[in-house]
C-alpha positions in Angstrom: 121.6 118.3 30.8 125.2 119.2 30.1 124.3 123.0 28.8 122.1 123.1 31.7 124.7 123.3 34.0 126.5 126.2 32.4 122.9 128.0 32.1 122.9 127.9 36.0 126.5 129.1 36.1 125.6 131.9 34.1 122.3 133.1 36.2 124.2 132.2 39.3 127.0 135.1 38.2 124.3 137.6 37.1 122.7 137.0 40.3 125.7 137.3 42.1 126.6 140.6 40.1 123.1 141.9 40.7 123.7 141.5 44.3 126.5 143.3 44.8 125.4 146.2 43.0 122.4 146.5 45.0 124.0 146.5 48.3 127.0 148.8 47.1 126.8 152.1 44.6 127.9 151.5 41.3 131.1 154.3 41.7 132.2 152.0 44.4 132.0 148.7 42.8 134.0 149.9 39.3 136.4 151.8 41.5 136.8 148.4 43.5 137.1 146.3 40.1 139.7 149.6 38.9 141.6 149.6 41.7 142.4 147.0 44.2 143.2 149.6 47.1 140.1 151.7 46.9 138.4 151.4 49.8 135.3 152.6 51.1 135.3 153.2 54.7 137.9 154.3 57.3 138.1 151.0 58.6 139.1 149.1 55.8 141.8 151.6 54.7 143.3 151.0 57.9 143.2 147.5 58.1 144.7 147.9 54.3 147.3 150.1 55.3 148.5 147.8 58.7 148.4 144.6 56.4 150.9 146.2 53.5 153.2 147.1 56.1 153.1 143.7 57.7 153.9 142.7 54.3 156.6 145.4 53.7 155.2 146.7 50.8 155.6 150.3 52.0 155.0 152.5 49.4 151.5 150.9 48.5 151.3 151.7 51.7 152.6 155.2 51.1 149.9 155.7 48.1 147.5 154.9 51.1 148.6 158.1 53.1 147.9 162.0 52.9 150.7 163.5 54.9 152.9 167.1 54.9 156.4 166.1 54.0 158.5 166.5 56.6 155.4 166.3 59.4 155.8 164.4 62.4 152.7 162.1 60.9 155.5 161.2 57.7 158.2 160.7 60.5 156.6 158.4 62.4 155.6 156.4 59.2 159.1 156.4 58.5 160.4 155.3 62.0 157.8 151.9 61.5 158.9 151.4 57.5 162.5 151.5 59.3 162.0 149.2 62.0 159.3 146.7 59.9 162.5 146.6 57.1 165.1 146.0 60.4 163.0 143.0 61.7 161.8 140.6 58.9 160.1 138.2 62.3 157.8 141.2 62.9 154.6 140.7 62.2 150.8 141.7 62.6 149.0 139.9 64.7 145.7 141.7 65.5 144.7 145.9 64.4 142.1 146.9 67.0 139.7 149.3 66.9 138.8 151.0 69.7 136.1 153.7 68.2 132.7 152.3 69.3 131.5 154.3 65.7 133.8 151.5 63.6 131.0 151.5 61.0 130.3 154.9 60.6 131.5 156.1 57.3 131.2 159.4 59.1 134.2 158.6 61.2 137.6 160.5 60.4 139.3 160.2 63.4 139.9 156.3 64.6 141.9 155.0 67.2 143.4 151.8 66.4 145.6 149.4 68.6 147.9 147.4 66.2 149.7 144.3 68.0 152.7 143.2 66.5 154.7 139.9 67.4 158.2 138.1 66.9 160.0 134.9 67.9 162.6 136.8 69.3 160.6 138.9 71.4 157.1 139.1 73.2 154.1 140.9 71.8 154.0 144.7 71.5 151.3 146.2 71.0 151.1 150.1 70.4 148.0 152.2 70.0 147.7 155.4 66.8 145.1 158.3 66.3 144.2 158.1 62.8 142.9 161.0 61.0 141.4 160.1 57.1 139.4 162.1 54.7 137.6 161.9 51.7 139.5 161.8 48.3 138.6 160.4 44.7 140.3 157.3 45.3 138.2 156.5 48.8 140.0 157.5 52.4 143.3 158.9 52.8 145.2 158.6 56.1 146.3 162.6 57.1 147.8 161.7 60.3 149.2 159.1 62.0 150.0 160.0 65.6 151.2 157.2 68.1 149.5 157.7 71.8 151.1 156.2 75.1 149.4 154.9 77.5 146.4 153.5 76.3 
C-alpha cells in the first residue's frame, strides 16, 4: 500500500505535466521553465513589470523594457525608478487595465491604471499607454507614456 501512494504521485505529476502542455505550446512552457520572466501575453508582462518595481528590483525591470536611450519613454521609467528608490512606503496596490481586449494576445497598445499607496500619504493613482511587441523572449514594453486625466 505504501508504493502505491508514490505510484499515484507519479501519475498525478505526469497528468499534471500533460495538462499543461496541452493548454499551452511547448516553446512557451520550456521558455517558462528557462526563464522565470518570459511571459506570454501583454498583460502579464505588465503586471510583471509593475510588481518588480513595487519591489525595487529595477533593472529586471529594465530587461522587461524595449526603449531608445535617451527617449522620453526611458525618462519617464527613470523619474518612477527615482521616486520608487526615494519612498521605500510606496507601494502597489492595484494595476488596472482598462483595454476591454485584456486577453487578446493581439493587443500591443494597453492602457493601464497603476494605484500606488503610502502611510504617509493617500492613494495616487496614475494611468500609462503601453506599447509591447513581439521578441524571442515573449513581450517587450517600447513605450511607456503617462496620460493625465483619465
Amino acid at each position: 500500500m505504501r508504493h502505491s501512494r508514490y505510484v499515484w504521485l507519479l501519475g498525478l505529476s505526469v497528468f499534471c505535466l500533460i495538462t499543461i502542455i496541452t493548454f499551452k505550446t511547448p516553446q512557451t512552457v520550456i521558455s517558462a521553465l528557462a526563464d522565470s520572466h518570459y511571459r506570454n501575453s501583454p498583460r502579464s508582462t505588465i503586471q510583471q513589470f509593475w510588481s518588480l518595481m513595487d519591489l525595487r528590483q529595477t533593472e529586471l525591470a529594465r530587461d522587461l523594457l524595449s526603449l531608445p536611450a535617451g527617449s522620453l519613454d526611458e525618462n519617464e521609467f527613470i523619474a518612477w525608478q527615482t521616486l520608487l528608490n526615494k519612498d521605500p512606503l510606496l507601494t502597489l496596490r492595484k494595476v488596472e487595465f482598462m483595454n476591454s481586449d485584456q486577453d487578446s494576445l493581439s493587443s500591443q497598445t494597453v492602457v493601464v491604471r497603476v494605484y500606488w499607496t503610502s502611510p504617509v500619504q493617500e492613494v495616487q493613482n496614475v494611468t500609462f499607454s503601453m506599447n509591447l511587441k513581439q521578441a524571442k523572449k515573449g513581450w517587450r514594453i517600447e513605450r511607456i507614456k503617462r496620460i493625465n486625466n483619465l
